[in-house]
N, C-alpha and C positions, 0 to 999 in steps of 0.2 A: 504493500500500500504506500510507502514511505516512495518510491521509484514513481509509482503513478503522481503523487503530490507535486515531487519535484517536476516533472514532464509539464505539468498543468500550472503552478504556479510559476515557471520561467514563461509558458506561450501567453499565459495574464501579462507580463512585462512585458514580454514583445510586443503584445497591443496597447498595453497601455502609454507604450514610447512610442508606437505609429500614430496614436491619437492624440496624444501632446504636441507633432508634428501638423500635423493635419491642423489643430488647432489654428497656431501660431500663419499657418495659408488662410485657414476663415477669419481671424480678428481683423487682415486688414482692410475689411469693408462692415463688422458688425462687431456691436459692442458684446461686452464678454456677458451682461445680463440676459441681453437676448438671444445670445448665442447657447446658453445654457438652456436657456428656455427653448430651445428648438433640439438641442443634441438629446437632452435623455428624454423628453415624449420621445424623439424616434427610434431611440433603444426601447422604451415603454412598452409602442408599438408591436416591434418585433417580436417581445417577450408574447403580446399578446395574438399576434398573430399565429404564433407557432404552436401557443397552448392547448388546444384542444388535439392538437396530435401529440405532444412531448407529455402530456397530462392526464390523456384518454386511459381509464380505465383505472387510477390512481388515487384511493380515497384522501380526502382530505384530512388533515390533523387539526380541527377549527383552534384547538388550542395554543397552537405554533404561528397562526395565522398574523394574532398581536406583537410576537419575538420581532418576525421581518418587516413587519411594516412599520415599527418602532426604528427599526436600523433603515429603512427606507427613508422614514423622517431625516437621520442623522447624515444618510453617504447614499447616493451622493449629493441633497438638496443642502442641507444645512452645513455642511464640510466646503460645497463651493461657493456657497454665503460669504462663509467665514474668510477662504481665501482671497478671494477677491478686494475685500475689506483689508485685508491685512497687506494685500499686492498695492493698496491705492496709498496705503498712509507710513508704509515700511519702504516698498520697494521689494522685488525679486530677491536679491539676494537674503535678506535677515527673512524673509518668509519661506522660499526654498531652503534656508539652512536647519530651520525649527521646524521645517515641515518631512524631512528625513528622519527627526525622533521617533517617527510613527511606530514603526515594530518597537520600540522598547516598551512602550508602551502595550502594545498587544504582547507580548510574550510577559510583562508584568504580569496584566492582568488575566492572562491563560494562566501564570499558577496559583494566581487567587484563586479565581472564578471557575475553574476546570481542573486546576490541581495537576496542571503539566509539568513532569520533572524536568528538570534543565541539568545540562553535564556542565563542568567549567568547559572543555571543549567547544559545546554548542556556543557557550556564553562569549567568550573569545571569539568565534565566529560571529555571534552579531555582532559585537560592537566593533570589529575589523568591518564586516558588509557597511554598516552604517555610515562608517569613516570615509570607506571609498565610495560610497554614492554621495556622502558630502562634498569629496574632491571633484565629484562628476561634473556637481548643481553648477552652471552658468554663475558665472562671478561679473560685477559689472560697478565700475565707478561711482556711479551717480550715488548720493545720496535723500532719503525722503528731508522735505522740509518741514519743520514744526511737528514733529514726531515726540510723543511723551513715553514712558515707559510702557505703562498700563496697554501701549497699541498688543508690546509683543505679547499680551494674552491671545490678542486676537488666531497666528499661526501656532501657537500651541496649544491651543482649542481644538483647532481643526486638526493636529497631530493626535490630540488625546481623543477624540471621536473616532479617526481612524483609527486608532490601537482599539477602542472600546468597541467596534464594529465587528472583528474578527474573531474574537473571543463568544459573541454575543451571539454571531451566527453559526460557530461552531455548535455554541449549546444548542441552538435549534436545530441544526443538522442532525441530531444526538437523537433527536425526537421523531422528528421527520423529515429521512432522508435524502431531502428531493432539492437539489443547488437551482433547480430550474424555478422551482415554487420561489424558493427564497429568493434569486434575480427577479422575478416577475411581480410579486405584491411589492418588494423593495423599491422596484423603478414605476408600478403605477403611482404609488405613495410620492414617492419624488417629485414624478414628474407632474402632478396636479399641485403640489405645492412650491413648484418654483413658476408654474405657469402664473398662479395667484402672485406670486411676489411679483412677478414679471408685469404684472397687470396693475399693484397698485403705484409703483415703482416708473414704470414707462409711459401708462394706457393704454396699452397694447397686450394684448395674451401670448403673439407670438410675433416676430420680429415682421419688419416687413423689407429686409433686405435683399438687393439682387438673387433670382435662382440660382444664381452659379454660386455666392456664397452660403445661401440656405443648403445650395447640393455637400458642402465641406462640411457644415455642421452636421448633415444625417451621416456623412461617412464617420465623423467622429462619435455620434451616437453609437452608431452598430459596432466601431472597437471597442469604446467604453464598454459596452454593455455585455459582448461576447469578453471581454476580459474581466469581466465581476464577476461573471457566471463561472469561468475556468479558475477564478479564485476560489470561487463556495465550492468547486468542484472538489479542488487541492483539499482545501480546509475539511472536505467532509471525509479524506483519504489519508489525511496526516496531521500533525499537530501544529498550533499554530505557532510556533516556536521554530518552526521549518518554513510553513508556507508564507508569513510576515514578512522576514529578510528578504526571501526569493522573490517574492512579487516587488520590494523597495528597489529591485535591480533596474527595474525599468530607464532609467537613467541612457544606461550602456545601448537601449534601442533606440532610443532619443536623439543619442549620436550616431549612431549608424544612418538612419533614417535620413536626419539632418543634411549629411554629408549626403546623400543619394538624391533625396526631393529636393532640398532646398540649396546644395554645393556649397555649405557651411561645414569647415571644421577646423575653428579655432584652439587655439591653444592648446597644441599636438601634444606637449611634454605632457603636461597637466594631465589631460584625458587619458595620456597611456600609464600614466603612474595611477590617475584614481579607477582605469579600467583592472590593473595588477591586483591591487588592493581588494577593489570587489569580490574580483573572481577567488581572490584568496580565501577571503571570508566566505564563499558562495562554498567552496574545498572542506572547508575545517567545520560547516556547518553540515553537509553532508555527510561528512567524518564521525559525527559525534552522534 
């Protein structure tokens, strides 16, 4: 089970570093509000179109139904709130660097909450992963203006909801074992609650941007959403002390990506020391 986790939580990072690409091609014609407000309805979507065949014949657990759609509130509606917020008043860098805590966070609370043993091995493994996908995060000059302390709650909020998502789905996985169920009430919950924000926030429910940039935002839906689903898949296959790390790698497809769609790739040294890094920790964490 531990081999299928890993397989599923690196293909989660492969997508979730295509669609952090794919983004950065749709902002430059639509704001990131709106642009949210059109990516997960159409993972939503997806989810629900494919449900009556991924679903067919599969009782329901009505008692599990509140788990997911509580973490549907938090990731991804309330998690890109938060980011965004924390991207306007911080700046990328101090947001991407507090925003990498995330597995510590989830492997904390996996041996509260679940009671997951941790080796020092594994433990040396995250915090080496973590390290190199810090070295990964885009670094960049500018400073925010008029920034107070209290901002940097704002990206470790959304770090701590990220750790608190994985541990939380796990236990529902625990119950009932369906990663399809839990992506699909997650991103309808989501995606009716950021249309709302989107609504009182804009006046608008959904963006009204060129088709060609609305068509960027459904491709980043369907990654996002195929890559949450291959993480509940991981998480329902192994512990979250494995699949946490593994999915924060996404970074390293970010660069890849980068360098191919967008013929961006900066600071060569940097990338190949904090790609080393990664992979080490990615090593010592399968190791353990």
């Amino acid at each position: 089970m531990s081999a299928a986790a890993i397989v599923l939580a690196l293909a989660s990072a492969f997508l979730f570093g295509l669609a952090l690409v794919l983004t950065q091609l749709g902002l430059r014609r639509v704001a990131p509000l709106p642009a949210a407000a059109i990516s997960i309805p159409a993972s939503a979507f997806l989810f629900l179109a494919a449900a009556p065949f991924v679903l067919a014949g599969i009782p329901v657990i009505w008692s599990v139904v509140p788990i997911f759609a509580a973490v549907g509130l938090l990731f991804p509606a309330v998690v890109t709130l938060l980011t965004f917020e924390a991207n306007r008043v911080l700046g990328p860098v101090v947001t991407g660097a507090l925003g990498n805590l995330a597995p510590l966070f989830a492997v904390a609370l996996a041996f509260v909450l679940l009671g997951e043993p941790l080796t020092w091995l594994q433990l040396v493994g995250l915090v080496v992963t973590v390290a190199g996908v810090a070295i990964l995060t885009p670094m960049r000059r500018e400073q925010p203006k008029g920034w107070h302390a209290w901002y940097l709650l704002l990206p470790l909020a959304a770090a701590a909801l990220r750790g608190l998502v994985q541990p939380t789905v796990k236990l529902g996985l625990e119950l009932w074992p369906s990663p399809f169920a839990a992506a699909l009430i997650g991103y309808i919950v989501s995606a009716v609650a950021l249309i709302v924000v989107a609504r009182v926030r804009t006046g608008r429910y959904l963006s009204s941007a060129p088709t060609g940039s609305l068509a960027w935002f459904v491709a980043v839906g369907l990654c996002n959403g195929l890559a949450v689903l291959l993480m509940y898949a991981a998480l329902a296959n192994g512990r979250v002390a494995l699949v946490s790390p593994l999915v924060a790698t996404y970074p390293l497809a970010t660069v890849l990506f980068s360098a191919v769609l967008l013929g961006k790739l900066d600071s060569g040294i940097r990338l190949a020391i904090g790609a080393m890094v990664t992979v080490t920790g990615i090593v010592l964490l399968i190791s353990g």
